[in-house]
C-alpha positions in Angstrom: 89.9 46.8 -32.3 86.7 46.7 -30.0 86.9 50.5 -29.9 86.5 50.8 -33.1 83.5 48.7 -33.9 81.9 48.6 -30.6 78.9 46.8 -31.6 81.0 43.5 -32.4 80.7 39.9 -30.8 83.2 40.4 -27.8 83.0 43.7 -27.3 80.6 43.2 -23.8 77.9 45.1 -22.7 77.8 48.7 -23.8 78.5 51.8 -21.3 74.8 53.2 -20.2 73.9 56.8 -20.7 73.0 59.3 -17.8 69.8 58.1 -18.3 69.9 54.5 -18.4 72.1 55.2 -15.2 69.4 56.7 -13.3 66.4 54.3 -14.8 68.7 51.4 -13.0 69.2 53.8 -9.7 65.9 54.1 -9.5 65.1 50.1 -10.1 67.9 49.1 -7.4 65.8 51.9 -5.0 62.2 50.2 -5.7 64.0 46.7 -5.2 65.4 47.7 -2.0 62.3 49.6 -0.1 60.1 47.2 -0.9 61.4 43.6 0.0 58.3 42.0 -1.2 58.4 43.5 -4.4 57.6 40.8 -7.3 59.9 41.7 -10.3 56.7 40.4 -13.4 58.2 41.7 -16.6 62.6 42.8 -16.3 63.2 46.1 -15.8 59.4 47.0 -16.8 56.1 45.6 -14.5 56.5 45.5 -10.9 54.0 44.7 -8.0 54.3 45.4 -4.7 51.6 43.4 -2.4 50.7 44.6 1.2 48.0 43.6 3.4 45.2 45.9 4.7 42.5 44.4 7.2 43.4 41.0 6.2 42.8 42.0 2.5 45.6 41.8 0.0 46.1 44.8 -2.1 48.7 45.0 -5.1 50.6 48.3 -6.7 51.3 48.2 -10.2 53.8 49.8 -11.9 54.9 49.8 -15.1 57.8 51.4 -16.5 57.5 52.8 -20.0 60.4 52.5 -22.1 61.5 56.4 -22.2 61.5 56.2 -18.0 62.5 58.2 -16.1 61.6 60.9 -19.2 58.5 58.8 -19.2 56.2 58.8 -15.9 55.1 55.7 -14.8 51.8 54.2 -14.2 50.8 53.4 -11.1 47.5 51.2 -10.4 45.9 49.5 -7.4 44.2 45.8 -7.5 42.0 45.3 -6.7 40.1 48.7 -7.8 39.7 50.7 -4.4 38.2 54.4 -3.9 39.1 57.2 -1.7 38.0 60.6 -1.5 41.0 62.0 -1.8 42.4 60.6 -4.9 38.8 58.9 -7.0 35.5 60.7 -6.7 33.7 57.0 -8.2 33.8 55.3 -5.7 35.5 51.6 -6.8 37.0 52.6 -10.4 40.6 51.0 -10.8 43.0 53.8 -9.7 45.4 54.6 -12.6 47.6 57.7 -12.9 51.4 58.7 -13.4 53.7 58.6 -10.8 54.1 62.0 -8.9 56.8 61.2 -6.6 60.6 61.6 -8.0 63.0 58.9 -7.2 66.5 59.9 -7.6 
């Protein structure tokens, strides 16, 4: 009777949607390009450290909870400037992801 009442104590994990599919594809491709990749909040907050002239910078991103609908935001710590990218010189860098993960 599980198919008929799906939601009941037993009944295990429910099947994910094409869209939950590809949220957890994309997860699994983060995870595995970035070996140093620190997991901070499940399936949400990640950070991705690197070191640059013996300076250790972090990427941020959170996952909101319509992703991959949802863009996520990306930010650096600590705050860095370029040209390209920031025109102030030092402000936090914070802006949805462009790049589309499949």
């Amino acid at each position: 009777m599980n198919w008929l009442f799906p939601l009941s104590k037993g009944s295990g994990p429910l099947p994910l949607n094409s869209l939950q599919q590809q949220r957890q594809r994309q997860i699994e491709s983060l995870k595995a390009a970035h070996p140093s990749l620190a997991e901070i909040q499940k399936d949400v907050e990640y950070r991705i450290p690197f070191t640059v002239n013996n300076s250790t910078i972090s990427v941020n991103v959170l996952l909101p909870p319509q992703f991959p609908q949802e863009k996520p935001v990306v930010s650096v710590y600590p705050p860095v400037g370029h040209h390209l990218v920031d025109g102030n010189n030092g402000t936090m860098i914070t802006s949805p992801l462009i790049a589309n993960v499949s």
